[in-house]
C-alpha positions as CSV (number, residue, x, y, z in Angstrom):
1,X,-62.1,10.4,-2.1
2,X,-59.8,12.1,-4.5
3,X,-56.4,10.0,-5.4
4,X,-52.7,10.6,-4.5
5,X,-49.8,10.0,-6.3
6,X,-47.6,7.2,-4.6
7,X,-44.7,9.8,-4.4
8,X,-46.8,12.8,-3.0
9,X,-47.8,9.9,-0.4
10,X,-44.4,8.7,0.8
11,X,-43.2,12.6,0.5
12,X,-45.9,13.3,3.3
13,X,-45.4,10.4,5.5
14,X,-42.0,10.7,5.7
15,X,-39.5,13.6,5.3
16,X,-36.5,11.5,4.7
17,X,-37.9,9.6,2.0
18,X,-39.1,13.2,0.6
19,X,-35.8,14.5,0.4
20,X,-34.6,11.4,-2.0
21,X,-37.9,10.9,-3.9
22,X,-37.0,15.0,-5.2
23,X,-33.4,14.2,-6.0
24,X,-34.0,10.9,-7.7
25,X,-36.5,12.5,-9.6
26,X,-39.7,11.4,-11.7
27,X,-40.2,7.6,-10.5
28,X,-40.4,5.8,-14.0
29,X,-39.8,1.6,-13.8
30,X,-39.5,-0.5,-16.6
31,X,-42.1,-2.8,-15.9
32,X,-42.0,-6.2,-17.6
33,X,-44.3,-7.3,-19.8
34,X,-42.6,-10.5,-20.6
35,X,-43.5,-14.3,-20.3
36,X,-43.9,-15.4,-16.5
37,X,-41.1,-18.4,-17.7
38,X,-38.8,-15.4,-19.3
39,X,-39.4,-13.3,-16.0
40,X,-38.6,-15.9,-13.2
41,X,-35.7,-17.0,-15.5
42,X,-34.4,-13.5,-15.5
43,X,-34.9,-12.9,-11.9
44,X,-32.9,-16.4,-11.0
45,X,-29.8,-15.4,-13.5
46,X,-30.3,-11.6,-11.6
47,X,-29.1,-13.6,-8.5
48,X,-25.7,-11.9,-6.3
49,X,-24.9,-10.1,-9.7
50,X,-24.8,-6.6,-10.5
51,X,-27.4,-5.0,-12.9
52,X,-24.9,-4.5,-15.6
53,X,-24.0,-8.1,-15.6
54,X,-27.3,-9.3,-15.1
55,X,-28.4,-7.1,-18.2
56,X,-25.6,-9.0,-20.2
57,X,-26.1,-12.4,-19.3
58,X,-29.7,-12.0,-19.8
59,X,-28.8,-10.9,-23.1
60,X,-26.5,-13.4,-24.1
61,X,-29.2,-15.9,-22.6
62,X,-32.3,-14.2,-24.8
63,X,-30.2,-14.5,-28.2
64,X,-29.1,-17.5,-28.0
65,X,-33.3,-18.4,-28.2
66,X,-33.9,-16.3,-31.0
67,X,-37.1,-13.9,-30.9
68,X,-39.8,-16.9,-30.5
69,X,-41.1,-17.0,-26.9
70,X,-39.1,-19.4,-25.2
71,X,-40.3,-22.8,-24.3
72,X,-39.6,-24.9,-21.4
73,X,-38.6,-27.7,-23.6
74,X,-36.0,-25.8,-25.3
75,X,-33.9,-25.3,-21.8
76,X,-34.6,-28.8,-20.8
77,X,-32.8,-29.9,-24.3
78,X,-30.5,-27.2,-24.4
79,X,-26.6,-29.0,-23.3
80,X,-25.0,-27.1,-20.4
81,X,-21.7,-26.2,-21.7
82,X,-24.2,-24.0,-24.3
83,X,-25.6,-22.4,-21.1
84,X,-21.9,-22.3,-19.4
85,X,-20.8,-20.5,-22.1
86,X,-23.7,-17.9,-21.6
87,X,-22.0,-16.8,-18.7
88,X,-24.2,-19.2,-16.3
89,X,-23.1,-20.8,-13.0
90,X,-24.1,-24.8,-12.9
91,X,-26.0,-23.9,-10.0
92,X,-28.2,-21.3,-12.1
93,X,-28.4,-23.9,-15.0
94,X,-29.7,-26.4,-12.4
95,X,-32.2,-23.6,-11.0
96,X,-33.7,-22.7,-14.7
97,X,-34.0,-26.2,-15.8
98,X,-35.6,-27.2,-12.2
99,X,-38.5,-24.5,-13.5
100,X,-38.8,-25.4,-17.0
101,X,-39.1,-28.9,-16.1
102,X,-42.2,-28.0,-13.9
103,X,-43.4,-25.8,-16.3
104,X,-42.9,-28.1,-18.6
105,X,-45.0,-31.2,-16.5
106,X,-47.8,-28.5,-15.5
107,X,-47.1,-28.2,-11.9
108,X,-46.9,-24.2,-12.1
109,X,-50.1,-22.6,-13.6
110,X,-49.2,-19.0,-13.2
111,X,-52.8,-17.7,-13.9
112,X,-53.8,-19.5,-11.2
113,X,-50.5,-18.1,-9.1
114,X,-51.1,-14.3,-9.7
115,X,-54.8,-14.4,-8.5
116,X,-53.1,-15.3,-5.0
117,X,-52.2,-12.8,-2.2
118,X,-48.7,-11.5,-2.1
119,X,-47.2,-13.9,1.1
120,X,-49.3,-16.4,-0.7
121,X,-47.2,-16.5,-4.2
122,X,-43.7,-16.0,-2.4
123,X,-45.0,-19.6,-0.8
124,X,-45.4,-20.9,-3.6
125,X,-42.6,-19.9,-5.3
126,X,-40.0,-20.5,-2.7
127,X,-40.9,-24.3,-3.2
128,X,-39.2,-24.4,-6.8
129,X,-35.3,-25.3,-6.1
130,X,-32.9,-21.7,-6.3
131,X,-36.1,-19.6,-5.9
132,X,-36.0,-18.0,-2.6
133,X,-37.7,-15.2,-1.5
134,X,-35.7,-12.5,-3.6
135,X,-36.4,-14.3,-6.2
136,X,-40.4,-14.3,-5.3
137,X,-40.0,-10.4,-4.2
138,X,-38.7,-9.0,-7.6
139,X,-41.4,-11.5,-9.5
140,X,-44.0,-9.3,-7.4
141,X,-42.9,-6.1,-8.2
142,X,-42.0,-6.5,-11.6
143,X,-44.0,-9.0,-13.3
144,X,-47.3,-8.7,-11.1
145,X,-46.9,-5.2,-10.6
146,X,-48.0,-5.6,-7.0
147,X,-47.1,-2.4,-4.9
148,X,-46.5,-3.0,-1.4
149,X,-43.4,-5.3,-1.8
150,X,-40.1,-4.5,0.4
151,X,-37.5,-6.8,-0.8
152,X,-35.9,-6.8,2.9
153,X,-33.2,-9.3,2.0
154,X,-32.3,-7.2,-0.6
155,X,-28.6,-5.8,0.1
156,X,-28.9,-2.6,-1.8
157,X,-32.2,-1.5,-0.5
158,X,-30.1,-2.4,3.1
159,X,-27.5,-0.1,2.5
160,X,-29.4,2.5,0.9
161,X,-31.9,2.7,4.1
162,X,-28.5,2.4,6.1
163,X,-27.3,5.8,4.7
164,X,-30.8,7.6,4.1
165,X,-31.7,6.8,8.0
166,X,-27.9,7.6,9.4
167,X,-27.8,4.0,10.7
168,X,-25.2,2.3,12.3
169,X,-25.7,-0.7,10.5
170,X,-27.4,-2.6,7.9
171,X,-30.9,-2.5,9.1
172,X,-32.3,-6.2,9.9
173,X,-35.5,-7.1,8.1
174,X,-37.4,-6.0,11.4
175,X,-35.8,-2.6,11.2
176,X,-36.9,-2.5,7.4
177,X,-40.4,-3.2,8.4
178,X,-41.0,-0.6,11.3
179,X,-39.2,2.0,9.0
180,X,-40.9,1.4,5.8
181,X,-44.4,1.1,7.5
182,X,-45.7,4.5,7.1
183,X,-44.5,3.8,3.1
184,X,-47.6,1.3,3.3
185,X,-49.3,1.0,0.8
186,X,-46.9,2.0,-2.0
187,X,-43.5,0.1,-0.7
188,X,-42.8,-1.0,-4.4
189,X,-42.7,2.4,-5.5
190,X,-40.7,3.4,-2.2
191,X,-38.0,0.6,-2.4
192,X,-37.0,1.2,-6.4
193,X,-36.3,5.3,-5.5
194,X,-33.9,3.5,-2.6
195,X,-32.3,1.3,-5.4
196,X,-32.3,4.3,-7.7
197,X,-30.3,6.1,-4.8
198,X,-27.5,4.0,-4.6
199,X,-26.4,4.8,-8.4
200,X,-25.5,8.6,-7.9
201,X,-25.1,8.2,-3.7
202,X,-22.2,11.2,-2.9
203,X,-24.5,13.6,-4.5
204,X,-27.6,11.9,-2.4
205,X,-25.8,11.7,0.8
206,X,-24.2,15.4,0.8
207,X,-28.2,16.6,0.1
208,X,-29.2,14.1,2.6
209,X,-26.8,15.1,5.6
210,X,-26.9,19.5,4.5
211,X,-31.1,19.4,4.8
212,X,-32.7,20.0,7.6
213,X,-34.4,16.6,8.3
């Protein structure tokens, strides 16, 4: 059976979705080859912040290490005012140092955790402390590369079903499921053209609302 591309999919099984996938354009996501360690870190200092800000305090956060591939032993020594100074909550600080300190005492083997099933790992995860399922959801889709994730805590994906669907409201996790399950099994692929959306949204929503869908 021949192949289709994950946007000629969702384009077929649903018109909506169509509509954006051909505005947003070609779908190209920076996937991250990085350390497991670097990636959870990332995704925890990611946490209620913008991307721009993220981007930047991730920055900040990789310098101050140098190039070397960080070590959990590095965060555990490294003093919080350093990490304050980064542009990190305490409450982050806590969170990243919680990990490296398991890392660091072997009680996460990551090639053991990416051999697991997708609700399997989010388990898992959601047992280190400031790692909830967000957390678990972005680790998925863009360190494992697994492509049926839909982040449905995820506010932006929320508001940009919320627009793309004419909602009333922010669509509950149930809502997100019954929507996106024709998007099955490429709902990775599905939910970053949603997060793309948001970025240039007038020009989405007057093609959106002027096509006959």
């Amino acid at each position: 059976m021949e192949s289709i591309e994950p946007t000629e999919y969702l384009s077929q099984r649903d018109s909506k979705l169509a509509i954006l996938i051909k505005n947003v354009g070609k779908y190209v996501v920076e996937r991250e080859d990085e350390d497991p360690f670097e990636s959870l870190i990332r995704s925890i200092i990611s946490q209620q912040l913008s991307g721009r800000v993220a981007r930047l305090i991730s920055d900040r956060f990789k310098n101050y290490y140098g190039d070397t591939q960080l070590k959990p032993i590095q965060i555990i020594d490294t003093p919080n005012d350093d990490l304050r100074k980064i542009g990190l909550s305490y409450k982050k600080i806590s969170y990243i140092k919680d990990l490296s300190q398991r890392i660091y005492e072997k009680k996460i083997n990551f090639m053991q955790l990416s051999a697991l099933s997708d609700n399997e790992i989010v388990n898992e995860l959601i047992k280190i402390k400031g790692i909830g399922q967000w957390t678990a959801e972005m680790f998925l889709i863009f360190h494992l590369k697994r492509e049926d994730v839909l982040p449905t805590k995820d506010l932006g994906i929320r508001k940009a079903m919320k627009i793309l669907y004419k909602l009333d409201e922010l669509p509950s996790p149930s809502d997100m499921l019954e929507i996106s399950s024709s998007w099955r099994p490429h709902r990775s692929v599905a939910s970053w053209y949603l997060w793309k959306s948001l970025t240039n949204i007038d020009r989405y929503i007057n093609n959106l609302f002027t096509s006959n869908i």
